[in-house]
C-alpha positions, 0 to 999 in steps of 0.5 A: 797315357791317361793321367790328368783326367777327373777320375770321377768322371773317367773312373779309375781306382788306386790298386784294390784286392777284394778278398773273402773268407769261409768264417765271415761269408757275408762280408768281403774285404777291401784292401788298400794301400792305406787300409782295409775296409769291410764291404757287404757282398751284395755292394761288393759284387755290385762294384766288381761289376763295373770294375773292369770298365773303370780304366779311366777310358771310358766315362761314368756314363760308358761305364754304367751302360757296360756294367748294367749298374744303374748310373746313379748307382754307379756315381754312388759307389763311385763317390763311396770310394772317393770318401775312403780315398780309394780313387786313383791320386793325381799325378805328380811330377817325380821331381816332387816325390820324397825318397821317404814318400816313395819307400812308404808307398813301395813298402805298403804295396809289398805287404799287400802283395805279401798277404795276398800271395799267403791267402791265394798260394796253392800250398792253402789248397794243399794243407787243406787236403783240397788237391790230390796227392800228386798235386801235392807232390808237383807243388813240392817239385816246383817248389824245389826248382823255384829256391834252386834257381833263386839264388841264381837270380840275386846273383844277376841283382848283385852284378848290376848293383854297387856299394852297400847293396852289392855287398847285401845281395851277394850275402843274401845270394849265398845265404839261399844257396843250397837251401832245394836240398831241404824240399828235396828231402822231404821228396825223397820221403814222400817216395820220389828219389833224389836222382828223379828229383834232381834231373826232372824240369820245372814247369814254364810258369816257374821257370817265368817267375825266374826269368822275370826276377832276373829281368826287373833285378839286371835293370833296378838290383835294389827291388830284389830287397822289395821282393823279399819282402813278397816271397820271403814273408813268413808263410808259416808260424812255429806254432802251426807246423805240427799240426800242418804236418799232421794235416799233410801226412792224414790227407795225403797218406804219407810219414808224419816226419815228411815235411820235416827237413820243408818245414827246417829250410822255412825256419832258417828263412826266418831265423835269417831275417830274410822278409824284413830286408826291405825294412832293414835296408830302406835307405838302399831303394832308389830310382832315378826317374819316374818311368824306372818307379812306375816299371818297378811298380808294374813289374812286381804285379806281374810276378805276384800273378806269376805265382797265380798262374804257377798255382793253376799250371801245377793244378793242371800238369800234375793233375793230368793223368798221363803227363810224365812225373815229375816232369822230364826234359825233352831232348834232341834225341826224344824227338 
């Protein structure tokens, strides 16, 4: 692994996200873990060019020929982003990282990971009515296998963890347990019946965001309380129920009480504290050597993008004509 190299020579960037949004459409955001910054377009699209070569394998000059950027444009952009500290940081041994250094640098990725994920959830796409009905539903469909199973998966992190964290995770399992009822009532007055609801499969991208809770928490229990603070975020403020509500039910011809019973389970998430766990219980994250921090790290990422590729297997199962609804499991006795 590449580790000491001059990043400026050999390009490679701390953990970036370019975001835009419909109210400011000549500005991209640049976030950090340090902070975000406001970049025109035009410098941004620039930058995206020549990001995917700067993996600190290929050097400055390497990187411009790949690109098309000009190289003495490349330095440019290269030395912006160093002057905002957005070049990757050198490497330090484990030994000299701080328990309080490392919580910082964990919390501040999960709030990153925590926004994005809000930004970029299918859910956006249908408040704003930019799926069709049965789009809607499918989201509805995973989203009752995905809190079925979870606590399933805390349960895992709760066996493999001792002490103090044992007693919160095995809290925090049994707070969830229970809560795919509520979207399965909401199901059932979209039009579907609960027994449907309950006998159907869920999509592989789901059942991967499970398999992979399962995998990082059985090997480091603690980064359950990091991922809470990922999904458990609160995705929707009181004040803006009603009119999603309204929203869902004009777009998607269906009882304005629908949602009712989704719309219950996010409040008792939020009543119970649940997206500021890794706050309340910092001092519970722990990591015994490098290797286990940069997997953690690594790991997290994978299954923030776990849910961008659940996003567009939902868009394309559910919005393909002929593909069972919801979907059904395939048995010995269906071959």
């Amino acid at each position: 692994m590449i580790l000491e190299k001059d990043w400026a020579t050999y390009p490679k960037f701390r953990h970036n996200l370019w975001t835009n949004f419909a109210d400011e459409p000549d500005i991209t955001y640049l976030t950090v873990s340090h902070g975000r910054y406001r970049v025109p377009n035009a410098e941004a699209t620039e930058f995206l060019r020549m990001r995917g070569f700067c993996t600190g394998h290929h050097n400055i000059e390497q990187v411009s020929d790949r690109s098309g950027v000009p190289l003495a444009r490349a330095r440019e952009i290269v030395q912006s982003l160093a002057d905002a500290e957005v070049l990757r940081r050198p490497h330090r041994p484990f030994s000299q990282l701080g328990d309080e250094e490392i919580r910082d640098v964990l919390l501040s990725a999960v709030a990153i990971w925590s926004e994005q994920l809000r930004e970029t959830h299918i859910s956006v796409e249908v408040f704003d009515g930019a799926v069709s009905r049965r789009v809607a539903l499918g989201w509805l469909l995973e989203t009752y296998h995905y809190i079925r199973s979870f606590p399933s998966a805390l349960e895992v992190a709760a066996k493999s963890a001792s002490g103090e964290l044992r007693a919160v995770l095995v809290d925090y399992a049994e707070q969830e347990r229970g809560h795919e009822t509520f979207v399965e009532q909401s199901l059932v007055r979209l039009g579907l019946s609960a027994d449907e609801v309950r006998h159907s499969i869920p999509l592989v991208t789901t059942r991967l965001i499970d398999l992979l809770m399962r995998e990082l928490f059985q090997a480091t229990p603690c980064v359950a309380l990091l991922l809470a603070g990922i999904v458990e975020a609160d995705d929707f403020q009181e004040e803006e129920i009603p009119d999603l509500q309204r929203r869902f039910a004009e777009h998607y011809a269906s009882p304005l009480d629908a949602l009712e019973p989704f719309f219950r389970h996010s409040r008792i998430d939020s009543d119970l504290g649940h997206g500021k766990l890794p706050h309340r219980y910092a001092r519970l994250l722990s990591f015994r050597n490098d290797f286990e921090l940069n997997s953690v790290v690594n790991r997290l990422h994978d299954i923030k993008h776990a849910f961008d590729a659940q996003k567009l297997e939902i868009k394309d199962y559910y919005g393909r004509e002929g593909n069972y609804f919801p979907r059904q499991p395939v048995d010995f006795f269906a071959i």
